[in-house]
N, C-alpha and C positions, 0 to 999 in steps of 0.2 A: 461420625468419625471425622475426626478434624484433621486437617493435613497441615503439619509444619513448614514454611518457607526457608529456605537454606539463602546465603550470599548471591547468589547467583538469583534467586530470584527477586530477590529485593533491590540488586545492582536493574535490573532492565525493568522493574516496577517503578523507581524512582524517576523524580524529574530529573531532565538533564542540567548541571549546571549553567545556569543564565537563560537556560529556556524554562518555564515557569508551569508554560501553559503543554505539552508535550513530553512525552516520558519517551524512550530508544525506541520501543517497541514500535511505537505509532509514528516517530518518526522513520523506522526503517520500512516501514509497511507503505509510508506518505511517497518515500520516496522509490519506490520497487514500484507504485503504482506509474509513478512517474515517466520513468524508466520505459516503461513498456506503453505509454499510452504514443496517441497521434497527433499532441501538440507541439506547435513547433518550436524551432529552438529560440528563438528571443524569448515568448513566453514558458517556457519551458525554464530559462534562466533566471527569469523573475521568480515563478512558485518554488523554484529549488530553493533560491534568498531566502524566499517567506518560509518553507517548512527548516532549514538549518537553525534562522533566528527564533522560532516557535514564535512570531508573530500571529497569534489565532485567538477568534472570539469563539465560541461556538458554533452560531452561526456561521461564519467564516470557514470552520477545519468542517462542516456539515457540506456546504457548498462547495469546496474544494473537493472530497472524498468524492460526491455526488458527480462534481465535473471529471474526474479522472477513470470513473469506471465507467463513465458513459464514454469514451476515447481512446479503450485501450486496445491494443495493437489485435488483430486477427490472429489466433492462433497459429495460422498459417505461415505470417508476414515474421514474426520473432525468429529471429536467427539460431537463437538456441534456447526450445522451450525444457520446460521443466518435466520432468516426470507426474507432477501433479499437473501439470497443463496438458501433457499428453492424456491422461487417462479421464479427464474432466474433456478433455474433447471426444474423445473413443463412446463416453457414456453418453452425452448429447447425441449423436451420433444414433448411438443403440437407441434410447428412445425415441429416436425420428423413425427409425424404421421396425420398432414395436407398436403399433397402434394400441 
C-alpha cells in the first residue's frame, strides 16, 4: 500500500532555500535540541549560526546531533517540559523501580 504525499509534506521534506544541506524538519529538531541543551550561550550562538546557515558535512550535523544530546537539560531543570518529556520521565522512572 503506498501512501500519497500531500503539499504539506513535501513543504518540510524539502530543502530550505539557500540551506542545501538541511531540510525544516531537521533544522527544527537541531534547534529544539539546542534549546534545551546545557551549553552556554556564546557557544550556543555560534551552532545557532551554523544550523540557520545549513553549514553541515555529515560528519559535522553527526557530531553536532551527538554533542547536543549528550547536554541536554535535566528533565527537571526545563521550565516548561513537554508532555512527551513528562511521561518519558514517568516511564524511566517506572522501570527503575520494576526490576
Amino acid at each position: 500500500m503506498s501512501q500519497e504525499t500531500d503539499w504539506v509534506d513535501e513543504l518540510f521534506s524539502t530543502p530550505l532555500p539557500g540551506v542545501p544541506n538541511v531540510n525544516w524538519s531537521t533544522q527544527t529538531w537541531l534547534l529544539n535540541l539546542l534549546r534545551n541543551s546545557t551549553i552556554d550561550a556564546e557557544e550556543e550562538d555560534e551552532i545557532e549560526d551554523q544550523i540557520v546557515k545549513g553549514e553541515f558535512t555529515i560528519e559535522s550535523m553527526e557530531q553536532l546531533i551527538s554533542k547536543l544530546k549528550m547536554n541536554q537539560m535535566h528533565f527537571t531543570n526545563i521550565p516548561n517540559p513537554s508532555q512527551k518529556q513528562i511521561s518519558k520521565f514517568i516511564q524511566n522512572i517506572s522501570k527503575n523501580d520494576n526490576p
